[in-house]
MARSE-964583 format. One record per residue (C-alpha): residue number from 1; residue in three letters; x, y, z. Coordinates in nm, 4 decimals. Last residue first. Layout:
  num  residuo         X         Y         Z
  NUM      ALA         X         Y         Z
...
% end
This chain:
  num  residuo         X         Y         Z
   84      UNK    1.4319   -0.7972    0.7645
   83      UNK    1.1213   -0.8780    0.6345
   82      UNK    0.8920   -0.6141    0.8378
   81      UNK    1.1793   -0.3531    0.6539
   80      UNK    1.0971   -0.4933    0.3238
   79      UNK    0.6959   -0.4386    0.4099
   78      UNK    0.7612   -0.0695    0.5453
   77      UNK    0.9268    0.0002    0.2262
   76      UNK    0.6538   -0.1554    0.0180
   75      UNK    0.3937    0.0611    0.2439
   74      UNK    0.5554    0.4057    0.1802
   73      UNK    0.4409    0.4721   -0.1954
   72      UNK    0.0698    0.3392   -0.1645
   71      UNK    0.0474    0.5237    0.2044
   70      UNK    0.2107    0.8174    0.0503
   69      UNK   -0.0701    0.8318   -0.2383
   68      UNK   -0.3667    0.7797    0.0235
   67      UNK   -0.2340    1.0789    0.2056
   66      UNK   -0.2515    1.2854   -0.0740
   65      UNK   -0.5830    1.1766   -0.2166
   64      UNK   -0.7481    1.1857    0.1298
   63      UNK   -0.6287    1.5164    0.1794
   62      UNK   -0.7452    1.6474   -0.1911
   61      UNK   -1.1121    1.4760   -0.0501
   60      UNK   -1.0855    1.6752    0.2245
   59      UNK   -0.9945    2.0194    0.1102
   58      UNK   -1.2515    1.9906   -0.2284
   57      UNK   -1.5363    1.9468    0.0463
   56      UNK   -1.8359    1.7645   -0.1055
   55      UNK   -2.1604    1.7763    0.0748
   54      UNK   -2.1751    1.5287    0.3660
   53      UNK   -2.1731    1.1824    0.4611
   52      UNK   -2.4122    0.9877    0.2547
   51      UNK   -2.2125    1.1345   -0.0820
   50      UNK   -1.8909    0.8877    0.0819
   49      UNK   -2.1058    0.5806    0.0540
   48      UNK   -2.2530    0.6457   -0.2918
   47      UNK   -1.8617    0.7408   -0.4371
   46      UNK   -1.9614    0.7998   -0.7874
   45      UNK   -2.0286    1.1816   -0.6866
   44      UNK   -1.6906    1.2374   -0.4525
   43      UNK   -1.4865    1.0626   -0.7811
   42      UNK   -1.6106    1.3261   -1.0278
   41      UNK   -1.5823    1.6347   -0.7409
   40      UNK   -1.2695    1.5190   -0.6547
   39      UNK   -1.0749    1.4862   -1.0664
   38      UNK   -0.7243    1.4913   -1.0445
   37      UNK   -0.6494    1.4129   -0.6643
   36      UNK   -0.9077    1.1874   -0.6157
   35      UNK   -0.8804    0.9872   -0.9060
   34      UNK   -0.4929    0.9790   -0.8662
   33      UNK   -0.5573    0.8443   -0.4944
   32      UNK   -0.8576    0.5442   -0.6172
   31      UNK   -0.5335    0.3252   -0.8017
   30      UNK   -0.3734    0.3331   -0.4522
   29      UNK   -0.6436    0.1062   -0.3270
   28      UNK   -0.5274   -0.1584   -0.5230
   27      UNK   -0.1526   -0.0823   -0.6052
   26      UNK   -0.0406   -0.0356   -0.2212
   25      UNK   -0.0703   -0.4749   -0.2278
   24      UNK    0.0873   -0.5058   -0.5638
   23      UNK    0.4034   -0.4410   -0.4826
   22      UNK    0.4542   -0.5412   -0.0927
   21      UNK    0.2574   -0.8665   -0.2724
   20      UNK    0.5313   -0.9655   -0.5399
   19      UNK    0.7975   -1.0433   -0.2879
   18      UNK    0.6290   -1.2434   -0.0436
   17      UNK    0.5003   -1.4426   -0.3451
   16      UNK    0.8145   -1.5444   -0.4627
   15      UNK    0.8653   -1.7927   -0.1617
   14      UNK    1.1153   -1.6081    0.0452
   13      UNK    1.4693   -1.6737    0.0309
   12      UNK    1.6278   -1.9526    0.2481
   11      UNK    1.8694   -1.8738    0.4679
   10      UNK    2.2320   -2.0020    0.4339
    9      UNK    2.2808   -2.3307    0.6070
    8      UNK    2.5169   -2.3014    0.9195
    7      UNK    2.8734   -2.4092    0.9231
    6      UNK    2.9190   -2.7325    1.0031
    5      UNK    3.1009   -2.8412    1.3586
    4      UNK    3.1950   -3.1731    1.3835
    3      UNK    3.1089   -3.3919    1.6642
    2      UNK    3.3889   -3.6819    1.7827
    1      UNK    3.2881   -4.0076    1.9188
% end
């Protein structure tokens, strides 16, 4: 009996949802950055959890903003690469 040798099946592609999430994932909290960049004092003062912590400091919050925005630009690279 002889065995024949078949090439091997092309990967499948991820279910559609794998795709859509690296997208919409960054979105959520990435929707807060452009508050906190634009308007800190506003967001600091509807933010009770962050008020508990300390007066406002313009330096802080603008640090959060900015590295909240590469976070929400960087993660659906890092989630193509995990993919790979």
């Amino acid at each position: 009996m002889t065995t024949i040798d078949r090439p091997a099946a092309p990967p499948m592609p991820p279910p559609p949802g794998r795709r859509v999430a690296p997208c919409l994932l960054p979105a959520l909290p990435g929707l807060n950055a452009p508050a906190m960049l634009a308007a800190g004092l506003l967001w600091y003062a509807h933010m009770p959890v962050v008020v508990v912590t300390g007066p406002y400091d313009a330096h802080f919050v603008a640090g959060m903003g900015i590295a909240l925005t590469a976070a929400m630009l960087g993660l659906p690279a890092a989630m193509e690469v995990a993919d790979a």
